[in-house]
NUGUKE-999194 format. One record per residue (C-alpha): y, x, z; residue in one letter. Coordinates in steps of 0.2 Angstrom, whole numbers, plus 5000, padded with zeros to 4 digits. Example, Ala and Ser with C-alpha at 12.3 -4.5 7.8 and 13.67 -1.06 7.14 Angstrom:
REM NUGUKE-999194
<r><Y>4978</Y><X>5062</X><Z>5039</Z><residuo>A</residuo></r>
<r><Y>4995</Y><X>5068</X><Z>5036</Z><residuo>S</residuo></r>
//
This chain:
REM NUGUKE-999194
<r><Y>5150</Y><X>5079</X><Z>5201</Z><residuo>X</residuo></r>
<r><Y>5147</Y><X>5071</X><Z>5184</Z><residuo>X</residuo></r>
<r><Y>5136</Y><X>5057</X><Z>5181</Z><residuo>X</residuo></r>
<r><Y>5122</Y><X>5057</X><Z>5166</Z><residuo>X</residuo></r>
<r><Y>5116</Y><X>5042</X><Z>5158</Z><residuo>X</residuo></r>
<r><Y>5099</Y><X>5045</X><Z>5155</Z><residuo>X</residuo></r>
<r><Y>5094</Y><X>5038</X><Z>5138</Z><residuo>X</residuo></r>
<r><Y>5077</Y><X>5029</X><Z>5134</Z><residuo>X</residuo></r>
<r><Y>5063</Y><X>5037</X><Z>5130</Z><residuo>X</residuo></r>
<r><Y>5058</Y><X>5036</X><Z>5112</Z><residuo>X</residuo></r>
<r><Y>5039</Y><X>5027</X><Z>5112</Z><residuo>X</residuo></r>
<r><Y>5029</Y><X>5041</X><Z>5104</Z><residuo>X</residuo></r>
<r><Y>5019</Y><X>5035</X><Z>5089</Z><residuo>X</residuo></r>
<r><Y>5007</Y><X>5042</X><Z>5080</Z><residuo>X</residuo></r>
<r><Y>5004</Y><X>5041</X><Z>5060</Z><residuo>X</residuo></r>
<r><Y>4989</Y><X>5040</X><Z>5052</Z><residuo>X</residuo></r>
<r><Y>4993</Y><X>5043</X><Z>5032</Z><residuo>X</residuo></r>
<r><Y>4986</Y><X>5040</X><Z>5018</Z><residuo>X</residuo></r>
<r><Y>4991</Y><X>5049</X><Z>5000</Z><residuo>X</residuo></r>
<r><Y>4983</Y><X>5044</X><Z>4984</Z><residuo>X</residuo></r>
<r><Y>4984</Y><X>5040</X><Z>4965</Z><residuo>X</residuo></r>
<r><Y>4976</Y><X>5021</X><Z>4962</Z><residuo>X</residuo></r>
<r><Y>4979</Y><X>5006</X><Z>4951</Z><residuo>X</residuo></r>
<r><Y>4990</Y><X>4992</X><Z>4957</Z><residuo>X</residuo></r>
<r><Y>4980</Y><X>4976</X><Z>4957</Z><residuo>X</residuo></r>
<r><Y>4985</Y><X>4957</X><Z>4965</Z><residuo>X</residuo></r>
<r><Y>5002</Y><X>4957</X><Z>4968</Z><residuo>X</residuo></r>
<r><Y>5006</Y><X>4942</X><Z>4978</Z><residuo>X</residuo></r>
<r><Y>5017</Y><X>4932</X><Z>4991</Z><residuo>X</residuo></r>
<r><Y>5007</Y><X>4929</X><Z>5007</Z><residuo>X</residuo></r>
<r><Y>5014</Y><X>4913</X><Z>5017</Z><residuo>X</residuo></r>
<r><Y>5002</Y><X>4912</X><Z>5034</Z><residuo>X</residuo></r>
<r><Y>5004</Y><X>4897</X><Z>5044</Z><residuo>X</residuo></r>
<r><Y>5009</Y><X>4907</X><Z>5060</Z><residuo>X</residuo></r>
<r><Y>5023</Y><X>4921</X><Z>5055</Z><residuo>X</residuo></r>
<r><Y>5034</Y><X>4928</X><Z>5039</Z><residuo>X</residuo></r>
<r><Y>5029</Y><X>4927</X><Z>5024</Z><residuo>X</residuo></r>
<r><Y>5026</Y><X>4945</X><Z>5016</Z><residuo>X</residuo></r>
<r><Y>5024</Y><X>4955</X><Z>5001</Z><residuo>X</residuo></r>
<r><Y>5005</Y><X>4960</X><Z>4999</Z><residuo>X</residuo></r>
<r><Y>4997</Y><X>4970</X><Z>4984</Z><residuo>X</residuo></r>
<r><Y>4979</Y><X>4979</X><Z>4983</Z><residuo>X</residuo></r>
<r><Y>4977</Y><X>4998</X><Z>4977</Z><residuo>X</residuo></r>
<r><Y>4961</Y><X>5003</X><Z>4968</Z><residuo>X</residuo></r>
<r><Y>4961</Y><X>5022</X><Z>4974</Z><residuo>X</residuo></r>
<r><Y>4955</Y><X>5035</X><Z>4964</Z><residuo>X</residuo></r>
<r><Y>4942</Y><X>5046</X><Z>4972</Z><residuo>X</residuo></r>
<r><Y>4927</Y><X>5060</X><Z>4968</Z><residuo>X</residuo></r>
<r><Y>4926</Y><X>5069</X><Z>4950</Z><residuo>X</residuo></r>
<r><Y>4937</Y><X>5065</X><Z>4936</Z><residuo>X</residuo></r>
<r><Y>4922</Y><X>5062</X><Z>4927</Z><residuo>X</residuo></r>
<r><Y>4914</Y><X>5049</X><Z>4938</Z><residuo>X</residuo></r>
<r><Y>4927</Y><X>5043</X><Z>4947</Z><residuo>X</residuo></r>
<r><Y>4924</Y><X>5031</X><Z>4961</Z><residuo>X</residuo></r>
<r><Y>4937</Y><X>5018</X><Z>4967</Z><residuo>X</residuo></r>
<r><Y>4942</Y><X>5014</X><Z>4986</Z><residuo>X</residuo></r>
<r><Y>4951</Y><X>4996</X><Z>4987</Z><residuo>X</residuo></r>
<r><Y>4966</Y><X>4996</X><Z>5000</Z><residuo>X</residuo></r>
<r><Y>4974</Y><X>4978</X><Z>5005</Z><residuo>X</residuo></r>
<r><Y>4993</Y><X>4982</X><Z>5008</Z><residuo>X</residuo></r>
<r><Y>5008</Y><X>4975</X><Z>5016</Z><residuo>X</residuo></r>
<r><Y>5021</Y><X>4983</X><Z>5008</Z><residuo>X</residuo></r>
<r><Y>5034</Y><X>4986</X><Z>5022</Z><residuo>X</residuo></r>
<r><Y>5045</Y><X>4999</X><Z>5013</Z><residuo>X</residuo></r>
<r><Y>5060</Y><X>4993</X><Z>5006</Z><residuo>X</residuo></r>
<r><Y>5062</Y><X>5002</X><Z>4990</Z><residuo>X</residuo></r>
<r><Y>5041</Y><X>4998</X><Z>4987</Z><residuo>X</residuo></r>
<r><Y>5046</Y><X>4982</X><Z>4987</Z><residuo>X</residuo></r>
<r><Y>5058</Y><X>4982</X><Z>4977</Z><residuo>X</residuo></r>
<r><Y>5049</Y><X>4992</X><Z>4963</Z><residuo>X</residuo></r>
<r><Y>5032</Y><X>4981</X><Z>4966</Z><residuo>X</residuo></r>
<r><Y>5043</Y><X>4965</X><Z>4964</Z><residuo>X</residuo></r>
<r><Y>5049</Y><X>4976</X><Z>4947</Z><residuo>X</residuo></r>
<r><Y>5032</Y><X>4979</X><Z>4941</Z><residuo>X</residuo></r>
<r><Y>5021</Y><X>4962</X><Z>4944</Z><residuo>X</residuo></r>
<r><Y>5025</Y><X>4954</X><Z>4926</Z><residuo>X</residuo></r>
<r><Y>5013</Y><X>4970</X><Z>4921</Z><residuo>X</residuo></r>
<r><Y>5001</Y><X>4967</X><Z>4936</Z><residuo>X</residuo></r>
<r><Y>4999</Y><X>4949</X><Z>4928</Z><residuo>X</residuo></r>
<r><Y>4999</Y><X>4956</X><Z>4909</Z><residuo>X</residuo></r>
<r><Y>4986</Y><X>4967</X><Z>4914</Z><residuo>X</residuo></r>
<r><Y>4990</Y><X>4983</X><Z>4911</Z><residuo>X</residuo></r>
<r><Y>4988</Y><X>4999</X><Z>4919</Z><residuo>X</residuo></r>
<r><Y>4998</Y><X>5000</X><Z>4932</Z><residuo>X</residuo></r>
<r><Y>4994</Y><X>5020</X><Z>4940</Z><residuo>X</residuo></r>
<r><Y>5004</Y><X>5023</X><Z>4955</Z><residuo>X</residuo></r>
<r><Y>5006</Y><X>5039</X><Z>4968</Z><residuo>X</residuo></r>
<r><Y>5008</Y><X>5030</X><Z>4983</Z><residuo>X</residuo></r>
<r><Y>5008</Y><X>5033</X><Z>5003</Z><residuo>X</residuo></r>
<r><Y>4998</Y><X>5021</X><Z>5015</Z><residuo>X</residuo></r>
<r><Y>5000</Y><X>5020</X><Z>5033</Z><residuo>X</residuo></r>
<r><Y>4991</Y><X>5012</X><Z>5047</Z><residuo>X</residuo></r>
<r><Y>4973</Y><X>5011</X><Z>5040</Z><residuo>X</residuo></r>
<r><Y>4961</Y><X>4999</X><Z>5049</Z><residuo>X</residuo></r>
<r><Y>4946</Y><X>4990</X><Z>5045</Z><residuo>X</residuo></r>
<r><Y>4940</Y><X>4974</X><Z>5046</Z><residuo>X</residuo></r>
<r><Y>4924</Y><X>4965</X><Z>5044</Z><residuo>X</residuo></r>
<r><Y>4922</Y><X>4947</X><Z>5034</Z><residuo>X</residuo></r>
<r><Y>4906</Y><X>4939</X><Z>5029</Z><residuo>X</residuo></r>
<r><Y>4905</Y><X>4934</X><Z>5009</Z><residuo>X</residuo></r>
<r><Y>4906</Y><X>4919</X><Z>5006</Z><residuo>X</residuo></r>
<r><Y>4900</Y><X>4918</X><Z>4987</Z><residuo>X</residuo></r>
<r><Y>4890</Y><X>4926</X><Z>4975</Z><residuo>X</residuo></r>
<r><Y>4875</Y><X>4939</X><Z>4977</Z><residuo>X</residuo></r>
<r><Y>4882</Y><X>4946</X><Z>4992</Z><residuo>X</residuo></r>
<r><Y>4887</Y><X>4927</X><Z>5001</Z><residuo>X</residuo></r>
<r><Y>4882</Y><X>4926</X><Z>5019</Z><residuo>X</residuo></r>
<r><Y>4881</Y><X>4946</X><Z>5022</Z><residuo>X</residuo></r>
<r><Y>4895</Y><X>4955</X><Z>5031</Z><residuo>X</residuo></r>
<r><Y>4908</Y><X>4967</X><Z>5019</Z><residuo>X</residuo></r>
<r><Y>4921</Y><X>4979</X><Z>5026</Z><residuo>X</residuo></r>
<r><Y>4940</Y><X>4975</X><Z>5020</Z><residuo>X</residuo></r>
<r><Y>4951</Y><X>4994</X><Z>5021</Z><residuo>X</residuo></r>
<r><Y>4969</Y><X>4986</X><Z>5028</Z><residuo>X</residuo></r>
<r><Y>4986</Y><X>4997</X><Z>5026</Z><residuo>X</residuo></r>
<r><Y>5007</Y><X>4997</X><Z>5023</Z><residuo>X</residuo></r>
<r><Y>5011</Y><X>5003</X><Z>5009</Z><residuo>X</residuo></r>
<r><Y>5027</Y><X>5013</X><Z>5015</Z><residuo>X</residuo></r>
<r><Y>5032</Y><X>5021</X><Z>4996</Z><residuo>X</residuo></r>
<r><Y>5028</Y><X>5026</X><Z>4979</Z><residuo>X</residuo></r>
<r><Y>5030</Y><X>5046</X><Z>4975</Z><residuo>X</residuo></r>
<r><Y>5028</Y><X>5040</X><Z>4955</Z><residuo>X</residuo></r>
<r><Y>5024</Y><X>5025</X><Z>4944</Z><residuo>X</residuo></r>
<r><Y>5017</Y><X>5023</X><Z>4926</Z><residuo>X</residuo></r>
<r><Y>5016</Y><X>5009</X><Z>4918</Z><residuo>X</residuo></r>
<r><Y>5002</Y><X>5010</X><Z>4903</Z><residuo>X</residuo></r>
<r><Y>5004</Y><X>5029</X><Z>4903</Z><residuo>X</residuo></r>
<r><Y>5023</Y><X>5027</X><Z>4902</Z><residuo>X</residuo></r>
<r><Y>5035</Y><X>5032</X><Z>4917</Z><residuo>X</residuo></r>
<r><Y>5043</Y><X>5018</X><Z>4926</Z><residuo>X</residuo></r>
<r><Y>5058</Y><X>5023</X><Z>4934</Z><residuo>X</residuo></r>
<r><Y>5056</Y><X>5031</X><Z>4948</Z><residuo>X</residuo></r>
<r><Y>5062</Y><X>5030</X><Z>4965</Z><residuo>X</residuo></r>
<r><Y>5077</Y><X>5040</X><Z>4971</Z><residuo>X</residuo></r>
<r><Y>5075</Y><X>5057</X><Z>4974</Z><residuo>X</residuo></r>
<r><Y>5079</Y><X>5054</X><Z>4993</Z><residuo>X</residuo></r>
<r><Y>5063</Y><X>5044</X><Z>4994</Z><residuo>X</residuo></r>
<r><Y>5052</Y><X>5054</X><Z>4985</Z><residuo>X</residuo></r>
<r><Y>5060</Y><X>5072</X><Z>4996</Z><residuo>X</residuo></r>
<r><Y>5057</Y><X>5061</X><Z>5012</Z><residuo>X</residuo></r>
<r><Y>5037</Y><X>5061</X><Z>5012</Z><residuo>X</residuo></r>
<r><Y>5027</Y><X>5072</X><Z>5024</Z><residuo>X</residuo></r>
//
């Protein structure tokens, strides 16, 4: 008789994925007072006809390594200003509700579109390519 060790169980997990072309916006260090600090960024989306394109803002966490990386790369042209068009891959969409606190709109309720940002599939920086990641990211999206 032989005996089998019976292995766990993955968790099953399902993905809700997001793939896009947007601008890079607010790059920025997040410090909260309970938990790790993190890498956060927000991406103008592009949607609807070229020639009246509308724009979808995503808040990010950046989880993925290599995103990182390349967002930690590219925030001197974040704070320059300059056009900063990405391919990217979101993850884990969720919404939330805040109320405006100033301007026009202050004292009614706004809806904030909350993701990761797993990876980049291409970057440009003022029209130019910036590096790109490695082939084994870019093979390795769904």
């Amino acid at each position: 008789m032989t005996s089998r060790q019976s292995t766990p169980e993955k968790p099953k997990y399902f993905d809700l994925d997001i793939h896009g072309i947007g601008y890079l916006n607010r790059v920025r260090e997040v410090t909260p007072e309970n938990g790790f600090p993190f890498l956060s960024v927000t991406i103008a989306a592009l949607r609807g006809p070229a020639d009246n394109v509308q724009h979808t803002h995503f808040e990010c966490v950046v989880v993925g390594e290599e995103a990182k990386d390349l967002v930690r790369q590219l925030l001197p042209a974040v704070e320059a200003d300059f056009k900063v068009l990405v391919g990217f891959h979101l993850s884990d969409l969720q919404a939330e509700t805040f109320i405006f606190k100033n301007g026009d709109r202050a004292g009614t309720t706004g809806i904030s579109l909350k993701s990761r940002l797993l990876r980049f599939q291409w970057i440009k920086v003022e029209g130019q390519p910036f590096p790109a990641p490695t082939a084994e990211t870019h093979n390795a999206v769904a």
